[in-house]
N, C-alpha and C positions, 0 to 999 in steps of 0.2 A: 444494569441493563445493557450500558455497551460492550459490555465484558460480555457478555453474553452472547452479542450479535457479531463479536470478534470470534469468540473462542468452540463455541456450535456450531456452527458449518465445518469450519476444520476438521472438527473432530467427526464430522459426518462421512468425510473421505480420508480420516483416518491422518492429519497432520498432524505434526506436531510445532512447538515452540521454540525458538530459543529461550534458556531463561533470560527474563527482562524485559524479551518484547511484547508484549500486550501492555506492561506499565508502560514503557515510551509512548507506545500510540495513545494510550489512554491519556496520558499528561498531555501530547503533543494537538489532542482531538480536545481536551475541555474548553482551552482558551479561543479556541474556533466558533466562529457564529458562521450556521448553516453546519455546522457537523456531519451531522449523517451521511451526506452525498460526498463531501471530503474524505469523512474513514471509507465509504465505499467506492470508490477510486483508489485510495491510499494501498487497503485489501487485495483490488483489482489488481493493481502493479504489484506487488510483493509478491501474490498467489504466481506471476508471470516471470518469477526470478527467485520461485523456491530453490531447494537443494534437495532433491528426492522426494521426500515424503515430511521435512522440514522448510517453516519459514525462519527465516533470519532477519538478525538485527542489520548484518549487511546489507543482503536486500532491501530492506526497509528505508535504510539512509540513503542507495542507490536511485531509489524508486525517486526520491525528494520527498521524503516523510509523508505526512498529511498534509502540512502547509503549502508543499511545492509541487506535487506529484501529480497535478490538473497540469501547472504550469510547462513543468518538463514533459510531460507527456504530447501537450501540444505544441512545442515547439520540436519534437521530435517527428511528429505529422506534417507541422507545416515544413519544414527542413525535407523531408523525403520528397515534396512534394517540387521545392525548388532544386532538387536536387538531379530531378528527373526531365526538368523544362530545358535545364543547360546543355 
């Protein structure tokens, strides 16, 4: 089912993969509690640092995986934020 909800929309705007990555996120997303909202963020950032019409395992690692990609995301909002007070 998460394979699914990773690999379906992609393909609705016509993405493609690197191979590997869907198994990373998938491994990366099982051990997660609250999943869902984590790979859709995780997705968010990746889809935000594709390469054309592919997503990458770079990206992915960029982004801060599934695990981190809330975390880095927010501290890159709050950073712009103090960034602009100075």
């Amino acid at each position: 089912m998460l394979r699914q909800a990773i690999e379906e929309p992609a393909r609705h705007v016509k993405l493609g993969f690197e191979p590997s990555l869907v198994d990373t996120i998938l491994g990366d997303v099982a051990s997660e509690p609250g999943a869902l909202p984590l790979l859709e963020h995780a997705l968010l950032e990746l889809w935000k640092r594709r390469r054309h019409h592919t997503l990458t395992l770079d990206g992915y690692r960029e982004s801060g995986d599934v695990k981190d990609a809330i975390v880095k995301a927010a501290e890159e909002t709050f950073n712009s934020f103090t960034r602009r007070k100075s």
